[in-house]
C-alpha positions in Angstrom: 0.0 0.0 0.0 1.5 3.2 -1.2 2.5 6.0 1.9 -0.6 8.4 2.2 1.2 10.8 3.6 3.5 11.7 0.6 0.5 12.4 -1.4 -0.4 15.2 0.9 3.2 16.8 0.7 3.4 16.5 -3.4 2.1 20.5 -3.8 6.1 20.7 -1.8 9.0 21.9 -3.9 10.7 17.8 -4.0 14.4 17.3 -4.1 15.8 15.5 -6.6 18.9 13.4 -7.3 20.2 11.2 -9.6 23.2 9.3 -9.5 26.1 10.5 -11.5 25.8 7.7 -13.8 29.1 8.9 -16.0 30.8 8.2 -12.5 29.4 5.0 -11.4 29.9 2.7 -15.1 33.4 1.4 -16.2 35.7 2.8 -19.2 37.1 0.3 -19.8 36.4 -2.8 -22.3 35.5 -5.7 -19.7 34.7 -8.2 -22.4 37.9 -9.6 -25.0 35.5 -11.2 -27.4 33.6 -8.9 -30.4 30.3 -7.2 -29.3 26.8 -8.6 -30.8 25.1 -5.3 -30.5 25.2 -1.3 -30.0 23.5 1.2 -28.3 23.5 4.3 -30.4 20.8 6.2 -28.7 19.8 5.3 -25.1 16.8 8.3 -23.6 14.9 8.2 -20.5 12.5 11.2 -19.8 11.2 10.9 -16.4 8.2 12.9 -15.0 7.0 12.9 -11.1 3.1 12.1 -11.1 0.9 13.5 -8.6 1.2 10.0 -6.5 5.1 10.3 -6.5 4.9 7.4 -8.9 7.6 8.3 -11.9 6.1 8.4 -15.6 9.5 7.2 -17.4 9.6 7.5 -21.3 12.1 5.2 -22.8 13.8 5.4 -25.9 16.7 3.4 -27.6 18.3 2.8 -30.8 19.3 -0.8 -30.5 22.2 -1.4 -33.4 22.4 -5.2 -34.3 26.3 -5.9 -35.0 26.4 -9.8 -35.4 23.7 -12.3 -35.4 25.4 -15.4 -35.5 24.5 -16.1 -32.4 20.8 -15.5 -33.6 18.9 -12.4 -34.7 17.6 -10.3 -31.8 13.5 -10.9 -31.0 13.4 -9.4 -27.8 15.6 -7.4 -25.1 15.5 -6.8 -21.3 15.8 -3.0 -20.4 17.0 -2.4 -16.8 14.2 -0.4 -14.7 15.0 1.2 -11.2 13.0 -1.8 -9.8 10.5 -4.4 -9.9 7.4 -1.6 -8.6 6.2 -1.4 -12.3 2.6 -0.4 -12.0 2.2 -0.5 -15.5 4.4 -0.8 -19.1 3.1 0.3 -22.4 4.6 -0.1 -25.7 5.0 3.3 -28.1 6.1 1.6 -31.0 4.7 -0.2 -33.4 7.5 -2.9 -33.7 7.0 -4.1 -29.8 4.4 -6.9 -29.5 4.6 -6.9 -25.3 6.5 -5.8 -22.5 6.6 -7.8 -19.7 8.1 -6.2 -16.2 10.5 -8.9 -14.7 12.6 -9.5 -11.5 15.9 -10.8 -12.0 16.8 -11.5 -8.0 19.1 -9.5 -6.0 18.0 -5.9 -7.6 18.0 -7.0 -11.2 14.5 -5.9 -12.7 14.2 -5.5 -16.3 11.0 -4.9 -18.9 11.2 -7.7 -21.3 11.2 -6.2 -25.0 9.2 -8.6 -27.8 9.4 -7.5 -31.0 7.2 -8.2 -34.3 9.9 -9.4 -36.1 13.7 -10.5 -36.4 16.1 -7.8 -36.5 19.3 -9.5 -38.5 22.8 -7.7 -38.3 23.1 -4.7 -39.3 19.5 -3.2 -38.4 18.4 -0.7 -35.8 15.7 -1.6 -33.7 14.2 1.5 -32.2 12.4 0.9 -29.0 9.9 3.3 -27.4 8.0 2.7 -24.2 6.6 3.9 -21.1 6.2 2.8 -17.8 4.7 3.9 -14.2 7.7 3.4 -11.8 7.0 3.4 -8.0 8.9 3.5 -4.8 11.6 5.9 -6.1 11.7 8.3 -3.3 12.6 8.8 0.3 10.8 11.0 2.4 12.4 13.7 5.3 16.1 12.5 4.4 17.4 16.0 4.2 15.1 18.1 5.0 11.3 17.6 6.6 8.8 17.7 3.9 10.5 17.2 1.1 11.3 14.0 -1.0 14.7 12.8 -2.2 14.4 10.7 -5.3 17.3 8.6 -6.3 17.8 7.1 -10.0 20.6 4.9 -11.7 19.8 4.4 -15.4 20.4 0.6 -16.3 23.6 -0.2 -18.2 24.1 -3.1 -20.5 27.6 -5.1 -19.5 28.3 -6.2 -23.0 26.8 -3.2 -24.9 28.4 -0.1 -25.5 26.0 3.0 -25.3 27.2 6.0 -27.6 25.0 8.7 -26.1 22.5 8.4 -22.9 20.5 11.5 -21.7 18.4 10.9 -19.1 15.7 13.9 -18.8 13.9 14.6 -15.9 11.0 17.3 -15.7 12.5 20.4 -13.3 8.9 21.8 -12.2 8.8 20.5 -8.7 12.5 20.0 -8.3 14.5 21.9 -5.5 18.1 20.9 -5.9 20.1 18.1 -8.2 23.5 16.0 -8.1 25.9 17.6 -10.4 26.8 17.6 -13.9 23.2 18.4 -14.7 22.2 21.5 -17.1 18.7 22.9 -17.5 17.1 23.2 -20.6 13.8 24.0 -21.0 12.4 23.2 -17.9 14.0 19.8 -17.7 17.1 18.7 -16.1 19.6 16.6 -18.4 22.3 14.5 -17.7 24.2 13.2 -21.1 26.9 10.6 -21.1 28.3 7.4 -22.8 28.8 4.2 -21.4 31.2 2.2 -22.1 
């Protein structure tokens, strides 16, 4: 059952910060063997509902490199956790998501796609989901809410550009290396 009394505070100015995910991901290649697959283009827009529940938009450009091991027919995205209230596809490519846990902290949404994508393809994939217990509430200061958020990585998959977006209108203060553009707060990397 969701905390009642953070509903009440939500019309108070919330905190929020987000990892420094440039910080907190290795640079260097962990893997000797050839990689299967790219990330070209890896965009999460995140918005705080009402509820404190986090609408989180979802966008990647998926870059099929090698298929001999197969051709790609689904993918797991990493979400914050397994609190998915709901998952909704935005593309017309994506058959179902299914929100899974992994054990020990690993929850992903589980990608299926109308078709095959073969090497050399891009697979854009564009969805949405309804993320709870994100927050904590009176950490710093009484009456507001800290949100904390770690994009998930792929540990075989580079990832040329991430930008993670998060709406700014309720937002007090942020971790660093953010800029503001408008109204939104963005963080922009790569991952190696």
């Amino acid at each position: 059952m969701r905390n009642l009394s953070f509903h009440g505070l939500m019309s108070v100015i919330i905190a929020a910060l987000i990892a420094a995910f440039t910080l907190l991901f290795p640079t260097g290649d962990a893997h000797a063997s050839s990689p299967t697959d790219e990330i070209l283009n890896y965009t999460i827009n995140v918005d705080v509902n009402d509820d404190a529940t986090l609408k989180m938009v979802y966008h990647l450009e998926w870059k099929v490199l090698d298929d001999s091991i197969g051709k790609v027919e689904w993918v797991d995205i990493g979400v914050p956790n397994s609190n998915v209230i709901s998952a909704n596809p935005l593309g017309s490519n994506i058959t179902s998501l299914t929100p899974t846990s992994k054990g020990a902290g690993n929850s992903v949404v589980s990608v299926y796609f109308n078709k095959e994508y073969a090497e050399g393809e891009i697979i854009p994939i564009d969805f949405e989901i309804t993320q709870d217990y994100m927050y904590e509430m009176n950490i710093l200061k009484e009456g507001e809410s800290v949100f904390y958020f770690t994009p998930g990585w792929f540990n075989e998959i580079a990832v040329d550009k991430i930008t993670i977006s998060w709406n700014a209108d309720k937002v007090l203060s942020q971790s660093h290396g953010a800029t503001v553009s408008d109204g939104r707060l963005i963080w922009e990397g790569s991952l190696a």
